[in-house]
C-alpha positions in Angstrom: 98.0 79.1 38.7 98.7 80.0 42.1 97.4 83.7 43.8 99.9 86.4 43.3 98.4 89.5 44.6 101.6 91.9 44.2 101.5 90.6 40.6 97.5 91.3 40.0 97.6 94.5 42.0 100.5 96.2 40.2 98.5 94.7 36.4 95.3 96.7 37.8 97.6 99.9 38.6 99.3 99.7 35.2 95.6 99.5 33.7 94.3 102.8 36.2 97.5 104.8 34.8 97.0 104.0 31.3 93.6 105.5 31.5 91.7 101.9 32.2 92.8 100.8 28.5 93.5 97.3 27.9 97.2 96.4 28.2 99.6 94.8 25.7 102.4 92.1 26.8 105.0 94.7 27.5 102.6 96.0 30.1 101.9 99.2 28.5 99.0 100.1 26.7 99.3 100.8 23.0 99.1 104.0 22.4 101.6 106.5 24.0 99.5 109.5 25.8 101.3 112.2 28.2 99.4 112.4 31.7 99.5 113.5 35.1 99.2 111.4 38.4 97.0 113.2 41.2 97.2 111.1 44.5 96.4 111.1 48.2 98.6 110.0 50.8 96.9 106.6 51.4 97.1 106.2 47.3 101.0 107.1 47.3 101.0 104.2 50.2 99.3 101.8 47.9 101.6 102.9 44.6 105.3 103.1 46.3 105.8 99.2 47.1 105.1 98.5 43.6 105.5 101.3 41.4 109.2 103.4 41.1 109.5 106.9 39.2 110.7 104.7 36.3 108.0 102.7 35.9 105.5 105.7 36.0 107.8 107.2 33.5 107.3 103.5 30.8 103.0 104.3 31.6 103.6 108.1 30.4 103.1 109.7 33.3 105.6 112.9 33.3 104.5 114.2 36.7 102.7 113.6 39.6 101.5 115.4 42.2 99.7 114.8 45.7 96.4 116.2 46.0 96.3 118.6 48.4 99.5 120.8 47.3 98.8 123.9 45.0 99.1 122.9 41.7 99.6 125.2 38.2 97.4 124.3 35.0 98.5 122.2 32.2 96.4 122.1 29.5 96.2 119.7 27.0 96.8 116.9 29.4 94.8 113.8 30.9 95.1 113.8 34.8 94.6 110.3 36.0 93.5 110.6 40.0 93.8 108.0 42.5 92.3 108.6 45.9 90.2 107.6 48.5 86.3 108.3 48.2 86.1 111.2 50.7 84.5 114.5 51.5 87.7 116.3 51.2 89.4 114.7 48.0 85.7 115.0 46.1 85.8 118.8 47.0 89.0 119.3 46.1 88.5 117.4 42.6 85.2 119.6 42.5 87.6 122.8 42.4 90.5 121.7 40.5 87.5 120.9 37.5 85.9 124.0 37.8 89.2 125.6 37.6 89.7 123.7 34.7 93.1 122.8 35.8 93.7 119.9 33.0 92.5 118.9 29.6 90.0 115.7 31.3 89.8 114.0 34.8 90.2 110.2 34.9 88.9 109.9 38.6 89.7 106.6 40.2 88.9 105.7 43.6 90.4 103.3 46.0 87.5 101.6 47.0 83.7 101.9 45.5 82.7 105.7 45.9 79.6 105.8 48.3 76.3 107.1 46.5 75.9 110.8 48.0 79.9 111.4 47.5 79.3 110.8 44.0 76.0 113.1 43.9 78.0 115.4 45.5 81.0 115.3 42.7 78.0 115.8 40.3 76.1 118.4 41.6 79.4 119.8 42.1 80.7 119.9 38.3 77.3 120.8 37.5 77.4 123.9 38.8 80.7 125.0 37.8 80.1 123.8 34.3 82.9 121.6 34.3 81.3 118.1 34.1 82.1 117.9 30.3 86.1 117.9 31.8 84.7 114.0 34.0 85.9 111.4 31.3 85.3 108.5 33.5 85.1 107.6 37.5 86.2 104.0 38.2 86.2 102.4 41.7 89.2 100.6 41.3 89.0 98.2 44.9 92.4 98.1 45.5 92.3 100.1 49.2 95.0 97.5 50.6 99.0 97.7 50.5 101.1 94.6 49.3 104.9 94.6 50.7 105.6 91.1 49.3 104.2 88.8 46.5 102.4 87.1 49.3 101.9 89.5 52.4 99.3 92.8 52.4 98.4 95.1 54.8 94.9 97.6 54.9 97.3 99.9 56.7 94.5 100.8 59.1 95.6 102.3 62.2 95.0 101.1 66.0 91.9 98.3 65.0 93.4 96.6 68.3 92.9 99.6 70.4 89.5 100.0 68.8 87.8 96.6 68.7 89.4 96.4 72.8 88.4 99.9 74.1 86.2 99.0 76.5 84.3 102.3 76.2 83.1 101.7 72.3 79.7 101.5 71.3 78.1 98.8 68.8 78.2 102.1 66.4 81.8 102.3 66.5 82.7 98.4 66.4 80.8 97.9 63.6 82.1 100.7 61.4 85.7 99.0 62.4 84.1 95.7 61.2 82.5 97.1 58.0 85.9 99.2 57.3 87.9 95.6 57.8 85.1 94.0 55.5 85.6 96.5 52.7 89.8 96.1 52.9 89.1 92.1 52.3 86.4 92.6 49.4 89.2 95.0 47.9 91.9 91.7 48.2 88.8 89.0 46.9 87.9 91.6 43.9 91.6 91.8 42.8 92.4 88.1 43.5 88.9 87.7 41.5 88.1 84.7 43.8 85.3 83.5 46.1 87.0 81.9 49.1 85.7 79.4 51.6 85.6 81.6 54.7 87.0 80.2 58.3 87.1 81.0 61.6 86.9 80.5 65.2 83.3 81.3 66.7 83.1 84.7 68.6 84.4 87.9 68.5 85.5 89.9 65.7 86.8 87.2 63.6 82.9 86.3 63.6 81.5 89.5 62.7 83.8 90.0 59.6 83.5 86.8 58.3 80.0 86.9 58.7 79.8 90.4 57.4 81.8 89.7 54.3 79.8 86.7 53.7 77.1 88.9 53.2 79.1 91.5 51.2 80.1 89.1 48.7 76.2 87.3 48.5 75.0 90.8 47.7 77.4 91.4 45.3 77.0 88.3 43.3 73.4 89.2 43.0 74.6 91.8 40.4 74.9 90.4 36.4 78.0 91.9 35.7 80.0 91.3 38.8 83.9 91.2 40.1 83.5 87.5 40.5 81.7 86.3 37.0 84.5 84.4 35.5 84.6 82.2 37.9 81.4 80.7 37.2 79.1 79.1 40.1 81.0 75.6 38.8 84.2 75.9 40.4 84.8 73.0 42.6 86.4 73.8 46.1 89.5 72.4 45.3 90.5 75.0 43.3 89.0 77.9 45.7 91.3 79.2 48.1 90.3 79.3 51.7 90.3 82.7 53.7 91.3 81.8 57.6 90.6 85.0 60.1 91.7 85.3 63.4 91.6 88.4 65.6 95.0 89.8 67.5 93.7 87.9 70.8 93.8 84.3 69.2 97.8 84.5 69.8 98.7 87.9 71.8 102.8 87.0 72.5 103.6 86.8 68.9 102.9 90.9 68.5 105.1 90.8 71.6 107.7 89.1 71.6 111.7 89.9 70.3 112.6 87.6 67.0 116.4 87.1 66.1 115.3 86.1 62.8 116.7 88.7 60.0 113.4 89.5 58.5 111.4 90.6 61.8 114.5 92.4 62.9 115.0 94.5 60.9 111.7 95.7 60.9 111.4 95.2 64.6 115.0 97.3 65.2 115.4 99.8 62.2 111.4 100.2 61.7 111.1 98.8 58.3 107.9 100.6 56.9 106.7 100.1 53.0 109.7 97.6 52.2 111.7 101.1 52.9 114.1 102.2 55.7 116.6 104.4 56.7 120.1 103.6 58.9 122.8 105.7 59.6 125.3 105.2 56.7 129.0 103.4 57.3 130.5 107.2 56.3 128.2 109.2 58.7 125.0 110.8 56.9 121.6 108.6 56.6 121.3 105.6 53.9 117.6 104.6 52.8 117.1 101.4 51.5 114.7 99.1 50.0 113.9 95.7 50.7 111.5 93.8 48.7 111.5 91.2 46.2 114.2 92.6 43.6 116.7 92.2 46.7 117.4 88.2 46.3 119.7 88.5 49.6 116.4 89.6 51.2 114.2 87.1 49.8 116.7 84.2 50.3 118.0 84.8 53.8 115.0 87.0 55.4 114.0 83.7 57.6 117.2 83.1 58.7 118.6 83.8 62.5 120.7 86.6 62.6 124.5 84.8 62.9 123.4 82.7 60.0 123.1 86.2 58.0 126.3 87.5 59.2 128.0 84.3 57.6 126.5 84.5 54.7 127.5 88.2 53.5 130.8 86.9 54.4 130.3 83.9 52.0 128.6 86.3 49.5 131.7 88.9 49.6 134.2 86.2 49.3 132.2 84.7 46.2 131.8 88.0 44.9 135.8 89.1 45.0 136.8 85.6 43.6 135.0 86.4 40.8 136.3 89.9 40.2 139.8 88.4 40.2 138.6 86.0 37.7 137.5 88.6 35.3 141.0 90.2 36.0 142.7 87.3 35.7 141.0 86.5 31.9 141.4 89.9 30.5 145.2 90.3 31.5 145.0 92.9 33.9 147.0 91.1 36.6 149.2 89.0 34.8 151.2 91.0 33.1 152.5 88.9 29.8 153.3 90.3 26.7 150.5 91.5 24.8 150.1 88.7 21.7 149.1 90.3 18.9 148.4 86.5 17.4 145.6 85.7 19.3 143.8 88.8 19.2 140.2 87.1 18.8 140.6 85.4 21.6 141.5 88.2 23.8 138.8 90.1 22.4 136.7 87.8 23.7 137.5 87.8 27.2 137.1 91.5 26.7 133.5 91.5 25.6 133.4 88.5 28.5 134.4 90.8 30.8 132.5 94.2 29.9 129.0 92.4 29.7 129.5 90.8 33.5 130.4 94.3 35.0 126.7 95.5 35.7 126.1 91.9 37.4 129.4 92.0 39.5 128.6 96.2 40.5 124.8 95.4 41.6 125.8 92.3 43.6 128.3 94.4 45.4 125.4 97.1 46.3 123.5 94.8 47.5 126.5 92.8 49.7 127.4 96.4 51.3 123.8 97.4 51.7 123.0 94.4 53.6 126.9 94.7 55.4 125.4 98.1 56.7 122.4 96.8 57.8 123.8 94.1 59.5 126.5 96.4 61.6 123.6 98.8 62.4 121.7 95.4 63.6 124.8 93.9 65.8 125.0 97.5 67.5 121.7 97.5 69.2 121.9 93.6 69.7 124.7 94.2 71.9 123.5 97.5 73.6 120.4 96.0 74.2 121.4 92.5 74.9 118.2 91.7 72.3 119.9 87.9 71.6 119.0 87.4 75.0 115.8 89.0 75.2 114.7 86.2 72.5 115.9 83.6 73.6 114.7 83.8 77.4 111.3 84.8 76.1 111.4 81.7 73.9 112.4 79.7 76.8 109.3 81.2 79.2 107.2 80.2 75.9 108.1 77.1 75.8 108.8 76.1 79.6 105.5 78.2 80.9 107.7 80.6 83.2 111.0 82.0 84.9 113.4 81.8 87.8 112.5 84.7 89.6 115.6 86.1 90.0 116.0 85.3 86.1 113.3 87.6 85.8 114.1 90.7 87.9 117.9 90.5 86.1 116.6 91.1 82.7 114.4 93.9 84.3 117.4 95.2 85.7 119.8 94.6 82.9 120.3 96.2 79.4 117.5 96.7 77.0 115.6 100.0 76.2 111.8 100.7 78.3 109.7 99.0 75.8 112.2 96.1 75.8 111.9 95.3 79.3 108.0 96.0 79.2 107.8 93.6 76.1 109.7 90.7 78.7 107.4 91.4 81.9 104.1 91.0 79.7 105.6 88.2 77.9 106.3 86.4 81.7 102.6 87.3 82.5 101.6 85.7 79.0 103.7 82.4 79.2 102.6 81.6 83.3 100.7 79.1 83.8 99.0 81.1 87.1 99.6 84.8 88.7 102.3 84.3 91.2 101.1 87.4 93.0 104.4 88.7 95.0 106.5 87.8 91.6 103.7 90.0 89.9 104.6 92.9 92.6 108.4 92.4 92.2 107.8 93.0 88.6 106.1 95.8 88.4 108.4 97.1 91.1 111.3 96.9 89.2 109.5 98.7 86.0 109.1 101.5 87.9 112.6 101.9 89.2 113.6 101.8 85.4 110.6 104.2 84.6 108.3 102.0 82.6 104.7 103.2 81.9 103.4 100.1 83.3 99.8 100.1 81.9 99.9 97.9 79.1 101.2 95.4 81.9 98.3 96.0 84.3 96.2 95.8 81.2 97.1 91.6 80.2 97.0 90.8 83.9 93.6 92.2 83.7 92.7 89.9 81.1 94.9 87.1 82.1 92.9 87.1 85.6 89.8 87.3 83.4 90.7 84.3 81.6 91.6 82.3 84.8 88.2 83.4 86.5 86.1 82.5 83.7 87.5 79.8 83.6 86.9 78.6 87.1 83.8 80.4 87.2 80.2 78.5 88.0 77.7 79.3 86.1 75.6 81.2 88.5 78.2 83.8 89.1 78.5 84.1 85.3 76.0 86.2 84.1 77.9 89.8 85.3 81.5 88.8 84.8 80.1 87.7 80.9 78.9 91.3 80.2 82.3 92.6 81.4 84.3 89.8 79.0 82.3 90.7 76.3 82.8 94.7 76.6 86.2 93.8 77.5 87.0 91.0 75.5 84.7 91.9 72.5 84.7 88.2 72.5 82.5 85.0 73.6 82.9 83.3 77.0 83.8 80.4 75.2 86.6 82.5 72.6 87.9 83.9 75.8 88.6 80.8 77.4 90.1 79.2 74.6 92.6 81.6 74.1 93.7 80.1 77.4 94.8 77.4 75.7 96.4 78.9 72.8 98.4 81.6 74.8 100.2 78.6 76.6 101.0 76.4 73.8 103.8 74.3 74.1 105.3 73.1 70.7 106.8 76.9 69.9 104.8 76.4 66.3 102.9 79.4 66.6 99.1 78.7 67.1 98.9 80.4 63.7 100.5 78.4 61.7 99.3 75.1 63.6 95.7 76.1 62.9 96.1 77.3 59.7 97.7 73.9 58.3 94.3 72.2 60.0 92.3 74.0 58.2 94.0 73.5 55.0 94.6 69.7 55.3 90.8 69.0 55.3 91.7 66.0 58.2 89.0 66.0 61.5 90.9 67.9 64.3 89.5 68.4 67.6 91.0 71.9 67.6 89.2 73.3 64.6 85.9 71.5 65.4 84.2 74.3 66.1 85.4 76.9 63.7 82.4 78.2 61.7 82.5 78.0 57.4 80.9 80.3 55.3 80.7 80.1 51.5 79.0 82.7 50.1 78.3 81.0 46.5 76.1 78.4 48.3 72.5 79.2 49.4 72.5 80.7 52.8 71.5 77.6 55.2 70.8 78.2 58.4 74.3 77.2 60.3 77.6 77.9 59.7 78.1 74.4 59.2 77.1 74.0 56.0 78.6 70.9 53.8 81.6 68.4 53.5 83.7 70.5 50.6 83.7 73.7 53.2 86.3 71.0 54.9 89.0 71.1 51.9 91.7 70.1 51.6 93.0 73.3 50.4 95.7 74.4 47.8 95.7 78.0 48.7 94.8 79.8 51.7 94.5 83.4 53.0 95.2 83.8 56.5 94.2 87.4 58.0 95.1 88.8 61.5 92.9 91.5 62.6 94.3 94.2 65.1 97.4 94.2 63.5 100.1 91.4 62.1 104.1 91.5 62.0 106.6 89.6 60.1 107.0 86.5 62.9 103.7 85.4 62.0 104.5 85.7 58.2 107.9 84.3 58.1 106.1 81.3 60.3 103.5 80.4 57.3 106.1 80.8 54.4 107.9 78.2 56.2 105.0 76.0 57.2 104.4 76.2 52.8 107.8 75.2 52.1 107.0 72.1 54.8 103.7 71.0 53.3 103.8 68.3 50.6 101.9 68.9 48.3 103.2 72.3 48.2 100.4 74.6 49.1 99.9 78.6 49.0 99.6 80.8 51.6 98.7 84.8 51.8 99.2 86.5 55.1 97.6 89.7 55.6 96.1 92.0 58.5 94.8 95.4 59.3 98.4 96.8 60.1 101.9 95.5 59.9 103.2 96.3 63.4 106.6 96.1 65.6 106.5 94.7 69.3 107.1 98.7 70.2 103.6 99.4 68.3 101.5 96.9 69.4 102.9 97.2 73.5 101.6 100.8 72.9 98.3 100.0 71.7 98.4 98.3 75.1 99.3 100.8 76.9 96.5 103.2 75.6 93.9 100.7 76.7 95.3 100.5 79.7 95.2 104.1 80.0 91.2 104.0 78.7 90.6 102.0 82.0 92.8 104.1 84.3 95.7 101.1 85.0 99.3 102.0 85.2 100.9 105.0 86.9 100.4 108.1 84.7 103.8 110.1 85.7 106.1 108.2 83.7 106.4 107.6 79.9 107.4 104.9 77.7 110.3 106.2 75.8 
């Protein structure tokens, strides 16, 4: 029974819309009542990867509305809501009761409703006599996104930029960590599982798994809890473990170009929700969807882009031998006598031929959806040169630098702003040392091409950090420590590591490599020091704690904070189709993000500590 969270999200949805009633096998409930859907925008978010009109239509609901538009009264009718616990959405519930806008409110929140909100809701209904019209409030902890069967997002926007600004309080980081904490609890609760918790020492990856840790103790104190069917017996072999990492354990991945089909398309036509929108073969836009029901999606999503190309060919080859083959059987090219003698026969082919026409019409949407993608695709690889872009950058990855004059030809070559600011950081990443004139030369040739180049300034900042401390004696520590730790938001010892990770050879990602340590359960000098937390076992005083917290593991949950990309997921679905046994892995993090995204989250921070040169923008 492996964990599929797009499957046990969308069963909890069903449930919320059929008024929290149990639900039969056909996934509806068993009685067939008319209601309304009330949502915020964070709520539509969380419904559209996994819910279409149609499917709202089989659960009864006849219309749906977002909360903050005007609505008219219906009467008679159950509203189901599903929005976030806040000030605004409880007042405007508050008003639509007392205006007795529909027959009774079944008011579900995202995540568990804090105590003076719901005071609030009650005072509130109180007063305008409309309490009677409250059937039932349910916190529903599902405040996360799934986009695939394995891959989820808290769609919360610029953690990196938060947990790095160097001006943030301990106030403010640890409302980032608490908000973080409460997105995973959401994911355990549906999943209904305890996990094993790893991660490397320092830094945020510390302070939510420590904090969730604690979330989950407290919560099992509670009789009647998310977690009771597990039972306290469950032997770790069949708990999952949850790996976090922070955006710092592996910074070039957010950064660099892919020429895998998968990242892309996300990366180049800005794939958001498993939706987007290219210009169509005709003129005019197309919008498309790519999720699971797309099996040219799920089948070839990991594969480079060339190896794509040939297979629509392949695909549209197979697919008009086979309409010639349906022709060919129900005489429409052949052009004999009709014989009147074997009339059952023909018949036959008829009926053959009429029940394979829906199969033969959606594999052709989905060969010329993907043949308009890819055209779109080739376009801006060739405008922008972004074959080269990934292979060079793969190269400096793997070789720890560039020619110089390499270097300054991409700079001056094709490629949009962010393209050629995504390269230069990617050089300062993959150098073993600062080459200071090659630094200049860089930076030089940004600004002819008008590059914003703080987010630039910002990595060398940290690079030089990194090489400091790590040549650093201990007597000059103390000052420099303060200003990693502001800076860093991370441990001497975190920061120095990442050292190591940013210049790893092998091009398996650091992810991936760490994460298959920590499911295999075999010593490894590189996880040594990784803490473990499991927070079904009485609190000891380490994070040590005993031999099962070592696995191995069937199932894991990996889960980048500061913001994750479809590289990193693409690199653990492949590492699970390597692994024998086969083993399970989730990938989630706090935002799915392109390399443009992330480079600008850069750039802000570098901005926050007055780096790069203001007059130009990044466009």
């Amino acid at each position: 029974m492996s964990l599929n969270l797009r499957q046990k999200q969308t069963e909890c949805i069903a449930r919320m819309l059929n008024l929290n009633q149990p639900i039969n096998a056909t996934g509806t409930a068993n009685e067939e009542v008319y209601k309304i859907l009330i949502y915020d925008k964070f709520c539509q978010n969380i419904l559209s990867p996994l819910i279409h009109v149609k499917d709202l239509r089989k659960h009864g609901v006849t219309l749906y509305f977002l909360i903050d538009k005007d609505r008219k009264p219906v009467h008679d009718v159950p509203a189901v809501y599903f929005v976030q616990p806040n000030q605004s959405n409880i007042q405007r519930i508050i008003a639509d009761a007392s205006r007795s806008l529909y027959d009774s409110f079944h008011l579900n929140f995202s995540t568990s409703i804090p105590r003076p909100l719901l005071e609030d809701l009650a005072s509130g209904t109180l007063n305008s006599d409309s309490i009677n019209r409250i059937s039932k409030v349910h916190d529903q902890y599902l405040e996360f996104v799934t986009l695939e069967d394995n891959l989820f997002s808290l769609a919360q926007k610029s953690t990196y930029v938060q947990l790095n600004d160097p001006s943030a309080g301990d106030r403010e980081i640890e409302e980032i960590i608490e908000k973080v904490v409460s997105g995973l609890f959401c994911v355990l609760a549906t999943l209904a599982v305890v996990p094993i918790i790893r991660c490397p020492r320092g830094g945020p990856a510390e302070m939510v798994a420590s904090a969730l840790d604690q979330r989950l103790r407290d919560h099992m104190l509670a009789k009647n809890n998310l977690f009771t069917e597990g039972g306290n017996f469950v032997s770790s072999f069949q708990r999952p473990v949850l790996c976090i990492f922070d955006r710092n354990f592996e910074l070039s991945v957010a950064i660099q170009h892919d020429f895998r089909y998968r990242p892309l398309v996300h990366d180049v036509l800005g794939l958001k929700l498993n939706r987007l929108s290219v210009q169509g073969e005709k003129g005019g836009m197309r919008s498309y969807e790519l999720d699971s029901s797309d099996s040219f999606w799920v089948a070839n999503g990991s594969l480079e882009f060339p190896e794509v190309a040939v297979e629509i060919e392949t695909q549209l080859n197979k697919y008009k031998k086979d309409v010639d083959e349906v022709n060919k059987r129900t005489g429409g090219t052949n052009g004999a006598e009709f014989d009147g003698t074997d009339l059952i026969g023909n018949t036959k082919h008829l009926m053959n031929a009429v029940n394979s026409l829906p199969e033969l019409t959606e594999r052709k949407q989905v060969i010329d959806k993907h043949t308009n993608l890819a055209t779109v695709l080739l376009g801006e690889i060739k405008e922008r040169s972004l074959d080269s872009y990934a292979k060079k950058e793969n190269d400096m990855m793997v070789r720890g630098g560039v020619e110089r004059n390499e270097l300054l030809a991409v700079l001056r070559g094709k490629g949009t702003k962010i393209d050629k600011l995504r390269f230069a950081i990617m050089y300062l990443i993959s150098s073993e040392s600062i080459n200071q004139s090659e630094v200049e030369a860089v930076e030089l040739a940004l600004r002819e091409s008008e590059v914003d180049t703080a987010a630039f300034q910002y990595v060398k900042k940290i690079k030089s950090l990194n090489v400091s401390l790590a040549s650093a004696n201990s007597a000059s520590r103390s000052n420099i420590v303060d200003w990693a730790e502001k800076l860093y938001g991370q441990s001497i010892s975190a920061v120095t590591a990442g050292v190591k990770n940013l210049l790893s050879n092998d091009r398996q990602l650091a992810l991936t490599r760490t994460v298959e340590a920590l499911t295999e359960g075999r010593p490894n000098p590189e996880i040594d020091s990784y803490l473990a937390f499991d927070p079904r076992a009485p609190k000891s005083g380490s994070g040590a704690g005993g031999s099962h917290l070592k696995g191995p593991f069937k199932e894991a949950i990996v889960f980048m904070i500061g913001g994750g990309n479809y590289v990193e997921y693409g690199s653990l679905q492949e590492l699970v189709q390597r692994q024998q046994p086969v083993k399970h892995v989730i990938y989630g993090t706090t935002e799915i993000l392109t390399g443009e995204d992330f480079v600008e989250q850069l750039t802000m921070l570098g901005q926050k500590m007055g780096l790069g040169n203001a007059g130009s923008s990044t466009q």
